[in-house]
N, C-alpha and C positions, 0 to 999 in steps of 0.2 A: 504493500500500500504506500502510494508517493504520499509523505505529508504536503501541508498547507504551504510552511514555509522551509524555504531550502534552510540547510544546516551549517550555517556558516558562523565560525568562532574566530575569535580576535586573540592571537597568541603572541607574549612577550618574551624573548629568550635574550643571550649574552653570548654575543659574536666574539668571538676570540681574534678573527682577523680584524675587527673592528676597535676593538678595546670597548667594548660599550653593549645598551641594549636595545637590539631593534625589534620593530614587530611585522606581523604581515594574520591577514587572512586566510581564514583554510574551509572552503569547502569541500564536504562527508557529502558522497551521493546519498539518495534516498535506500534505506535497508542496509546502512554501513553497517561490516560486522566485521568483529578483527579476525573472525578464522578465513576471510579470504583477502586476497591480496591485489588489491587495486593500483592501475596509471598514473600516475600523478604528472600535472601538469603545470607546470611555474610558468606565471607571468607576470610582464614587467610594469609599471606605467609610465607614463611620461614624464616628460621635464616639469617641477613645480606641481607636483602630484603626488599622492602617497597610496600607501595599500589597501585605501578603502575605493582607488580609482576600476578594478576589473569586478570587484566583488565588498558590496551590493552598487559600485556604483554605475556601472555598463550593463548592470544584471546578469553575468554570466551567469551566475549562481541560477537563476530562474529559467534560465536559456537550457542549461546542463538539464537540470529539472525533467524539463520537458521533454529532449532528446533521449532521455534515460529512459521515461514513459513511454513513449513513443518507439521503443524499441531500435531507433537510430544509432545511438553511440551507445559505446558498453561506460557502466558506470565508471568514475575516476574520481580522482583527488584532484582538488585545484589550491594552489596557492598563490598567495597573490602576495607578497614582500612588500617591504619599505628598502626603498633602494639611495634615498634622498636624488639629489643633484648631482650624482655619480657617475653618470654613463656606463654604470656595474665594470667596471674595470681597474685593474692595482694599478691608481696610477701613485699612491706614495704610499711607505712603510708607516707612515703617521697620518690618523685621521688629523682635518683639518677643514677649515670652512675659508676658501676664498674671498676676497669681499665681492660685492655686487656687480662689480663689471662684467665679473665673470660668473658669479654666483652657482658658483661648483662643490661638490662637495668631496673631498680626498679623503684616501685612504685606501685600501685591500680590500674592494670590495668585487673584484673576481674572486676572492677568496671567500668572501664571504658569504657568495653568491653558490660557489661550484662546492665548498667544502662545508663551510658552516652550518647554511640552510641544509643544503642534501640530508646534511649527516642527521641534524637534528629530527626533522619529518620522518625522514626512515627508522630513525627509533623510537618516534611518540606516537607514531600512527601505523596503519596496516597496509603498508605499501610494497609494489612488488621494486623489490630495489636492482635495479639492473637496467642500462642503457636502453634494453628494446621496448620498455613500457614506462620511459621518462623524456618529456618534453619541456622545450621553453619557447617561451613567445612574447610579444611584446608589442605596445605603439610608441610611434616616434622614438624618445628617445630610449624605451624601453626595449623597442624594437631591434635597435644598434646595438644595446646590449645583449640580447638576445641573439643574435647573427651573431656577436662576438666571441660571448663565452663556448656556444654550441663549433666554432669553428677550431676557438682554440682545444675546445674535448672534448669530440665526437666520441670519445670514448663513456662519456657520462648519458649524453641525449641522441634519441632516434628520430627527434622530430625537432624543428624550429622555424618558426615563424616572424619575420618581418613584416608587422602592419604600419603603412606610411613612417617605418623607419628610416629613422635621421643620419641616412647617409647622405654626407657631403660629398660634393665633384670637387674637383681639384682647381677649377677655375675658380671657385668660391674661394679659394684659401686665404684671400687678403680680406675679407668681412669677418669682423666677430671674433672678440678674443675670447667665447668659448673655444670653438677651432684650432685654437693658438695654443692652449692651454692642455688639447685632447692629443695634438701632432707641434710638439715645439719644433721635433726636429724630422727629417722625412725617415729617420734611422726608428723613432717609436712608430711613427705612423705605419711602418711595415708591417710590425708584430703587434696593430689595437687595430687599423682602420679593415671590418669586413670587406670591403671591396679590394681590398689588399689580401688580405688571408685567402680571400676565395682565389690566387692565385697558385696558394704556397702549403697549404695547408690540407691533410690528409681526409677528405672528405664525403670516400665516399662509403655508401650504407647509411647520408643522411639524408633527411628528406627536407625541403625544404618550401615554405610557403612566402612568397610575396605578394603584397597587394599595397594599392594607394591608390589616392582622389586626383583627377584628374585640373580639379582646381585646385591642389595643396597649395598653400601661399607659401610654403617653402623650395617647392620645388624637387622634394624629394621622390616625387615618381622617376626621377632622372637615374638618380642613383639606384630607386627601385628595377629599371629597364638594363642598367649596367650588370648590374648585379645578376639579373636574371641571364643575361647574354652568356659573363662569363661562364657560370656554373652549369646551363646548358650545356657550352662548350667542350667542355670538361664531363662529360656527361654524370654528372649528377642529377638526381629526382631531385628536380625544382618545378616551381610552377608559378606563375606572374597573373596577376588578377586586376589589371587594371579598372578603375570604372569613376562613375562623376563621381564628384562629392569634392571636400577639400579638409582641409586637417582640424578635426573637431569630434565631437562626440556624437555627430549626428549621421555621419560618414560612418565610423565603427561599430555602432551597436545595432543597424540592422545587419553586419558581417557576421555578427557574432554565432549566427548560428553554420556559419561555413566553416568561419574559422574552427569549433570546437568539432565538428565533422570532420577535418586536417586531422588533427591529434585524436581523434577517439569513436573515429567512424567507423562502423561495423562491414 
């Protein structure tokens, strides 16, 4: 029996690669039972966003619901992190807060992202723990993080999803001292920037989702189409979903029910 409202709880833990405590969201499909071992799916939010942005606030949680019902998707775990202004990447051994120009937030937080979270979820909940039934996804800038971490360990995730992920072109590079502050030198931007990685980087056995609004005011379907190019090329399972819309919440949450079909579709 589906209940009324989905099962979603607000958990606080202590990141070790962080030095601190962050929290994130965890939706339990409907009929959670620890004797079986369920998908789990991390996603990211965006820039100036927290972990109440995929779950309750895009409604996955009620989207899952219904695909569960509905016999579409096999049930799964969803988590939804606090990631702050990070772009989920180690870009310093010491957490720190940039000031506003940049309004970034440092620290080990591919660490904390690939090891901390993993580790903890897999031992508080009933998850199946192994690469072929662990995904990460993401918007915007969650999205980049997401393409990130999954490129740099495909050995952790079988699935990832860039939704109007904040990949920048390379013409962009003189705008914006986030940018500046992501790629100081073109030696990090090798081993952080995904449309970089997808060159260099062991990747295949993963699967891959892109999509973006065709009015982004960023621009990032650009990077979205490169992206897709390379990794075709390379023959990786990718797939590019262009369509209208532009970068807001009004654009992703009628996706939502594709996107959770990517990671958990029967």
């Amino acid at each position: 029996m589906i209940s009324a409202s989905p099962d979603v709880r607000k958990i606080t833990f202590h990141s070790e690669a962080l030095g601190k405590d962050m929290k994130f969201n965890i939706y339990l499909p409907p009929g959670y039972n620890a004797k079986t071992k369920y998908p789990v799916l991390y996603v990211l939010h965006g820039y100036a966003r927290n972990e109440d942005s995929w779950l309750p606030g895009m409604e996955a949680d009620k989207t899952a619901d219904r695909l569960v019902k509905e016999g579409r998707i096999e049930p799964l775990i969803i988590v939804s992190p606090a990631v702050d202004n990070s772009y989920g990447f180690n870009s310093s051994d010491q957490p720190a807060k940039r000031p506003c120009a940049d309004c970034a937030d440092e620290g080990r937080y591919g660490d904390y992202l690939t090891k901390d979270l993993i580790a903890y979820v897999d031992a508080h909940f009933s998850t199946a723990a192994d690469r072929s039934r662990r995904y990460i996804g993401g918007i915007s800038m969650g999205g980049w993080a997401a393409l990130h971490n999954s490129f740099l360990h495909p050995e952790l995730y079988s699935k990832a999803g860039g939704h109007s992920a904040a990949l920048y072109m390379e013409e962009w590079f003189n705008t914006g001292g986030l940018r500046h502050w992501m790629y100081p030198i073109p030696e990090m931007r090798d081993w952080r920037d995904p449309l970089l990685l997808a060159d260099t980087e062991k990747l295949e056995g993963l699967s891959v989702y892109l999509d973006c609004g065709e009015q982004d005011n960023y621009k990032f379907y650009e990077g979205s189409e490169l992206l897709y190019r390379k990794l075709k090329a390379r023959n990786i399972d990718v797939q590019y979903h262009p369509s209208s819309g532009g970068h807001h919440k009004n654009y992703w949450m009628p996706k939502m029910e594709n996107y959770l079909l990517f990671y958990a579709g029967k």
